[in-house]
C-alpha positions as CSV (number, residue, x, y, z in Angstrom):
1,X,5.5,5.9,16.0
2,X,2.0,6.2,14.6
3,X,-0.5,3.9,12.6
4,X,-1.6,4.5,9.2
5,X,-4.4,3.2,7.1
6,X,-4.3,3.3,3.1
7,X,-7.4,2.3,0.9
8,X,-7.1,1.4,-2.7
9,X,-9.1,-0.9,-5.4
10,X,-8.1,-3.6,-7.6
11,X,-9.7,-3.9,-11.2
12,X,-13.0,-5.3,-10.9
13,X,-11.7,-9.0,-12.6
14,X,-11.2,-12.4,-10.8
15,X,-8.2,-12.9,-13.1
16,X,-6.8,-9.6,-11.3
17,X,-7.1,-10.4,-7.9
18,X,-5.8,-13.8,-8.2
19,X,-3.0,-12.2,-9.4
20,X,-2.5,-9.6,-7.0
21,X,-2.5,-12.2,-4.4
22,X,-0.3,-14.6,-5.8
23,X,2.3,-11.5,-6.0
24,X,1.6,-10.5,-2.3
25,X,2.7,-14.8,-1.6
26,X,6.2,-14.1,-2.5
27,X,6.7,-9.7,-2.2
28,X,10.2,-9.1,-3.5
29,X,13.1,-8.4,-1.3
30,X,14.1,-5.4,-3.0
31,X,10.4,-3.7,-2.2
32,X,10.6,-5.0,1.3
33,X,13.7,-3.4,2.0
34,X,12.7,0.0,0.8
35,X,9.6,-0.2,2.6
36,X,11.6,-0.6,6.0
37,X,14.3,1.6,4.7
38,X,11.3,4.4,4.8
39,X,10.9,3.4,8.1
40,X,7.3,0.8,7.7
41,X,6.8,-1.4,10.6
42,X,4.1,-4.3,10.8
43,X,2.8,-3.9,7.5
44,X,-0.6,-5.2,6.4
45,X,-3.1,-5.5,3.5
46,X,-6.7,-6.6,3.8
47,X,-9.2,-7.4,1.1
48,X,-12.7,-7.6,1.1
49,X,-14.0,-8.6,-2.7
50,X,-11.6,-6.0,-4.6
51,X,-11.3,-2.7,-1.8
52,X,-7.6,-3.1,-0.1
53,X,-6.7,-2.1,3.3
54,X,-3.3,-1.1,3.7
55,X,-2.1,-0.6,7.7
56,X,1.1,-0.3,9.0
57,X,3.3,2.1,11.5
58,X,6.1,4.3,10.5
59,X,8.0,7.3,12.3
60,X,6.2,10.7,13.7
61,X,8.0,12.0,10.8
62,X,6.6,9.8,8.5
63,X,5.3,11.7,4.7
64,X,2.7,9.8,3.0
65,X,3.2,11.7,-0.1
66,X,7.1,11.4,-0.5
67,X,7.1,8.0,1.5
68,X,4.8,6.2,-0.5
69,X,6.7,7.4,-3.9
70,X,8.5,4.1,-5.7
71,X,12.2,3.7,-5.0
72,X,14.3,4.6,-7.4
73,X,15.7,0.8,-7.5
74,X,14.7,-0.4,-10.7
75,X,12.7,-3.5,-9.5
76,X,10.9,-1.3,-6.8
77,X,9.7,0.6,-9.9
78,X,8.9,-2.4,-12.0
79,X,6.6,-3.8,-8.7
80,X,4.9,-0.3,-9.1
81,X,4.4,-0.4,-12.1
82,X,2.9,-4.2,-12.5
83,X,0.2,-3.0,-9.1
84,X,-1.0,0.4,-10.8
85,X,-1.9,-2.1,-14.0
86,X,-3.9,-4.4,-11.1
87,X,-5.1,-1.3,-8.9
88,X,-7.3,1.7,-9.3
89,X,-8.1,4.6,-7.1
90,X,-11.2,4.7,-4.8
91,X,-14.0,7.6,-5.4
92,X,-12.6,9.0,-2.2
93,X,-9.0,9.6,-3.1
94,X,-7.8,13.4,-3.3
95,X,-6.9,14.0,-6.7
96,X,-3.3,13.6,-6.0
97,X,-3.4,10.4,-3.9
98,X,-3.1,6.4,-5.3
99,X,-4.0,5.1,-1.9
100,X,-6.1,6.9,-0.4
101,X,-5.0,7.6,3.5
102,X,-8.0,7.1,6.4
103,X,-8.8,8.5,9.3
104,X,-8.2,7.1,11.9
105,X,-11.2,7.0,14.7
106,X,-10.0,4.4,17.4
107,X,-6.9,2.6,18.5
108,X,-6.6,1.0,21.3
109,X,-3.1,1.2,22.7
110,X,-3.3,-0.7,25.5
């Protein structure tokens, strides 16, 4: 099992991030189920004014560029597709990333 952190903006509007968080009150089944289907564990997102933190622990095996792809399940994609309209990519993020992945630089397994 290993840890992964994700970082990722929302738009820079109130009305935006009200809205993302009002979403994140009530996730839908269907996108929580093909999260752990992909094998996430303890998921979390942070915000600080509009950056996101995104942390949670999957398999050794684990890809962040097919794993993170939307499910085909139609309401998977339609989630998707109402974040990307709140969301934009950080200066940091590789060309072909959404969230950008971190490195990690301590953990503390005790």
């Amino acid at each position: 099992m290993k840890c992964v952190g994700m970082t990722l903006n929302l738009k820079d509007d109130p009305e935006v991030i009200r809205r993302y968080k009002q979403y994140h009150k009530a996730v839908w089944p269907e996108v929580l189920a093909s999260a752990h289907r992909k094998g996430m564990k303890k998921s979390r997102i942070f915000l600080l004014g509009r950056r996101l933190f995104f942390y949670f622990e999957v398999p050794d095996e684990y890809d962040p560029v097919a794993d993170l792809e939307p499910d085909p399940d139609p309401r998977c994609k339609l989630w998707d597709e109402i974040m990307r309209e709140l969301q934009e990519k950080v200066p940091e993020a590789k060309p072909d990333e959404w969230w950008a992945e971190m490195e990690l630089v301590f953990s503390d397994d005790a």
